[in-house]
C-alpha positions in Angstrom: 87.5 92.9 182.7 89.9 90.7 184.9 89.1 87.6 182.3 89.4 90.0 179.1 93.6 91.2 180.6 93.7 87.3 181.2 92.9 86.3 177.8 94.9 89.0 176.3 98.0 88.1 178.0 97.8 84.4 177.0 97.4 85.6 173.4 100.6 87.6 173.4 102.1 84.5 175.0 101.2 82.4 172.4 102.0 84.8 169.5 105.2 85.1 171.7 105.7 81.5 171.4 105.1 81.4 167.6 107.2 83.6 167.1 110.2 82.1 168.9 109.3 79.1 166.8 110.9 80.9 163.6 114.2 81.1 165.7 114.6 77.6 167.4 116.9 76.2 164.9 120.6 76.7 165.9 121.9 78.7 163.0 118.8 81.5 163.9 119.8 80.9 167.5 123.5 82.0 166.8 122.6 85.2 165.2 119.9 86.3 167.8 121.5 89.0 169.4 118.3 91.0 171.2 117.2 89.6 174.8 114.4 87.2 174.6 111.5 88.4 176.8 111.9 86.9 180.5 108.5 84.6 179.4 110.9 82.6 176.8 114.0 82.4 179.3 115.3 79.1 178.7 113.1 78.1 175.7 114.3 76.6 172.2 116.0 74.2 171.0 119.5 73.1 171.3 120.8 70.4 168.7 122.5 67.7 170.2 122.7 64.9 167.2 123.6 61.5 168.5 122.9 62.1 172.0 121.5 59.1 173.7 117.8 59.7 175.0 117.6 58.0 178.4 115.3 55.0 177.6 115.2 53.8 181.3 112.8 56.4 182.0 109.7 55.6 183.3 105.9 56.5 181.7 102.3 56.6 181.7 100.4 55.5 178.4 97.2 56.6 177.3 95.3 53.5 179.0 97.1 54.2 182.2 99.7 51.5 182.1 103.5 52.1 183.5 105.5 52.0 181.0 109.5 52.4 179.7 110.6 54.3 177.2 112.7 51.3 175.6 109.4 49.8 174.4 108.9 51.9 171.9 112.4 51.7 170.0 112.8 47.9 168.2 115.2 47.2 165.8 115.3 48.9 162.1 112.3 51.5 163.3 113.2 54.9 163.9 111.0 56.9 166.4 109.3 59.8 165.9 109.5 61.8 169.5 107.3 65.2 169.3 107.4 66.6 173.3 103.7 68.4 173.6 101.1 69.0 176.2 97.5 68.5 175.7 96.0 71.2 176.9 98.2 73.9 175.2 95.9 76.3 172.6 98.0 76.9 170.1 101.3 76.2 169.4 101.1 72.1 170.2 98.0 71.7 168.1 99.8 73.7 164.8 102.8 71.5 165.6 100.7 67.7 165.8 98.7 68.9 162.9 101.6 69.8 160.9 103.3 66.1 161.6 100.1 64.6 160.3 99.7 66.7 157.0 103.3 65.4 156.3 102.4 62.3 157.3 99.8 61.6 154.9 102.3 62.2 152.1 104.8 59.2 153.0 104.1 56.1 152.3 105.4 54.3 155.8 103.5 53.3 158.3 103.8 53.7 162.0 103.4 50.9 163.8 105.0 49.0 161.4 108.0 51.0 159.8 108.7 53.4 162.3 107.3 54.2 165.9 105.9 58.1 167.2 106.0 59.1 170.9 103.9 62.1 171.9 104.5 63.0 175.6 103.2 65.8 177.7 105.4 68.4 179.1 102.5 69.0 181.7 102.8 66.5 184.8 99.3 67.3 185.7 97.8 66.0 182.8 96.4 62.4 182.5 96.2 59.4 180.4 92.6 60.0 180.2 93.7 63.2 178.0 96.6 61.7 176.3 93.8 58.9 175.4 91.4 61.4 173.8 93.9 63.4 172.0 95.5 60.2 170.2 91.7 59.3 169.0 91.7 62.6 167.6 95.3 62.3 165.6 94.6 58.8 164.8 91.3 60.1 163.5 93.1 62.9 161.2 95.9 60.1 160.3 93.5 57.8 158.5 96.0 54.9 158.7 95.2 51.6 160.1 97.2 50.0 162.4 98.7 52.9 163.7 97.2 52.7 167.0 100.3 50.5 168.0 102.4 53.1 166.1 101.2 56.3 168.0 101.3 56.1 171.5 101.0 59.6 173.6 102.6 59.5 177.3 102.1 61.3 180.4 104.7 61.6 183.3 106.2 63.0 186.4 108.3 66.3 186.7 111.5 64.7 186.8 111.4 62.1 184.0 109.8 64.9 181.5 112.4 67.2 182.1 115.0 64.4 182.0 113.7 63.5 178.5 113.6 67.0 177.5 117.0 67.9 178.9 118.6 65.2 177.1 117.0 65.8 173.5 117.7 69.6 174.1 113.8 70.8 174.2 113.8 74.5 176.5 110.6 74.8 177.7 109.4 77.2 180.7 105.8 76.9 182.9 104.7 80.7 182.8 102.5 80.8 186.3 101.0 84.2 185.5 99.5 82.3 182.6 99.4 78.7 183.5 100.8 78.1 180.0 104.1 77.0 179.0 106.0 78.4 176.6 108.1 75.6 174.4 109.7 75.1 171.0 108.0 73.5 168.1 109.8 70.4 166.9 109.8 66.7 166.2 113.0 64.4 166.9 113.8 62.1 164.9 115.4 59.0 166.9 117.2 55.9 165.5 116.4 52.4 167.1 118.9 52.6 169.5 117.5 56.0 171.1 120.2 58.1 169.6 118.8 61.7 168.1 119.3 61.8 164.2 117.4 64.4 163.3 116.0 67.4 164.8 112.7 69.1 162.5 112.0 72.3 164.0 108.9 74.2 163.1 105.3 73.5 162.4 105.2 72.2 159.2 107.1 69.4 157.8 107.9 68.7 154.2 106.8 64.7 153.7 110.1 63.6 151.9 112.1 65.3 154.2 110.3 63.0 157.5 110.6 60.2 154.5 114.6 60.6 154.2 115.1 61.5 157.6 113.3 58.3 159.1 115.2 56.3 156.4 118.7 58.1 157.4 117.9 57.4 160.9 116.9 53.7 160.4 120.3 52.5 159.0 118.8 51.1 156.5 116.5 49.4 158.0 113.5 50.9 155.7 113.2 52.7 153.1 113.8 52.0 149.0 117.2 51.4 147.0 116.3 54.9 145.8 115.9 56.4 149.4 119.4 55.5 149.8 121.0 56.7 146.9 119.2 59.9 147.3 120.8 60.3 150.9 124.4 59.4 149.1 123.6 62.6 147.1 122.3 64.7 149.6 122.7 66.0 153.3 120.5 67.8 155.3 120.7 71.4 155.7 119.9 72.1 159.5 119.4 76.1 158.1 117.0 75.1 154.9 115.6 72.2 157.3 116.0 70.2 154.2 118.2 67.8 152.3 120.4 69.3 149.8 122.5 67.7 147.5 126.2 67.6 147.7 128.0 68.7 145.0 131.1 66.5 145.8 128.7 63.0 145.6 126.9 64.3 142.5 130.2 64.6 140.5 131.5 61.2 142.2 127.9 60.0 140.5 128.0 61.4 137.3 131.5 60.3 137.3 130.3 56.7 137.7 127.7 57.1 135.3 130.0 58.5 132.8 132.7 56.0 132.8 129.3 53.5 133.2 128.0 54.6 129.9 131.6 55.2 128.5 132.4 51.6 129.0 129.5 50.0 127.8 129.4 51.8 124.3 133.2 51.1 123.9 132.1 47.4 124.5 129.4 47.4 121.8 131.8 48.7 119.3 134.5 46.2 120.4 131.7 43.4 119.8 130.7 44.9 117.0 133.6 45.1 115.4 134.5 41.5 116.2 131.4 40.1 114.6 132.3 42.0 111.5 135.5 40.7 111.3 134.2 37.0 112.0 131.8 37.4 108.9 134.7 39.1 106.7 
């Protein structure tokens, strides 16, 4: 009986936690007016675009090996920063299978066009884990090379919540439960460590990760066409999507106009010079 109120509780955690996922943007945030229940004190997510993650801090990878944040952000790749733990049943598994369904749909590559850091929120968990869970993602990927792309990070108390703290990630250990309840999101870093965008939820459209890894590159990747769409359009933190702007699609068809304008009055001016010539 004991194990059957156990299990119970941990589901109405989770569903807890789900829910909470459909109010961790900052616009649902704002109009939340209700108390959330004393498991979720302190969890969501709080946008802080162009904060600087602290990229001296100091991780395990999944072979075991010390390593600093910094080595994961090179110039002209954004990073991909999804903050997880291995062990959670629900809500982390919905949020790393969502990233990979989107994934699937954009044609760059981690490891070569853009970098994705997966560390646990749980300081008792250990590469050995984080090693087994990449295999599995990697697995459901399907991409080669991104092995070097991918790499899933363990850590001490202080340097996760550091991390967290800085990216704005609320997330609470719930003893009763030993669970923790967390937002769902993936942060989307440029190559200097600075926060771009922030995706919250479990699913992720592909050419929204596509624009916002080329918006947070600089440049750096992406098509001619990648860029003019981000000329046209802005992301829509409400939506969690890009949306034009209604300002840069006149200044376009403005352009295009007097473009198309300018080039037919030249064919007639031609034209009519050639006529003349032969007259």
């Amino acid at each position: 009986m004991l194990v059957l109120i156990r299990r119970v509780r941990r589901a109405s955690i989770a569903a807890a936690v789900a829910w909470w996922v459909l109010l961790a943007c900052p616009a649902a945030l704002a109009e939340r007016v209700e108390p959330a229940p004393k498991e979720l004190a302190g969890v969501g997510l709080t946008e802080k675009l162009d904060a600087q993650a602290p990229l001296g801090l100091t991780f395990a990878d999944e072979d075991g090996r010390e390593v600093k944040l910094s080595e994961f952000f090179r110039p002209d790749r954004p990073v991909i920063l999804t903050l997880n733990y291995y062990r959670c049943p629900m809500l982390c598994t919905l949020t790393l299978n969502g990233l990979v369904d989107a994934l699937k749909e954009v044609s760059l590559e981690p490891g070569r066009d853009f970098e994705i850091v997966t560390l646990s929120i749980d300081p008792l968990e250990t590469p050995a884990l984080a090693r087994e869970k990449k295999q599995n993602y990697l697995n459901a990927l399907g991409k080669p090379g991104a092995g070097e792309g991918w790499r899933f990070l363990t850590g001490r108390q202080e340097a996760i919540a550091s991390l967290a703290s800085a990216v704005g990630f609320g997330y609470r250990y719930v003893e009763e439960d030993n669970q923790y309840a967390h937002p769902a999101a993936a942060f989307v870093l440029t190559p200097e460590g600075r926060i771009s965008r922030v995706l919250a939820g479990v699913l992720f459209d592909p050419k929204t990760v596509r624009l916002a890894l080329v918006e947070a590159s600089r440049g750096g990747i992406g098509s001619p066409l990648d860029q003019f769409v981000l000329f046209c359009f802005h992301y829509d933190s409400t939506a969690g999507r890009y949306a034009p702007v209604a300002m840069r699609l006149m200044q376009v068809g403005g352009a295009l106009t007097a473009i198309l304008l300018g080039a037919a009055l030249s064919a007639l001016w031609v034209r009519e010079t050639r006529r003349r010539r032969a007259a």
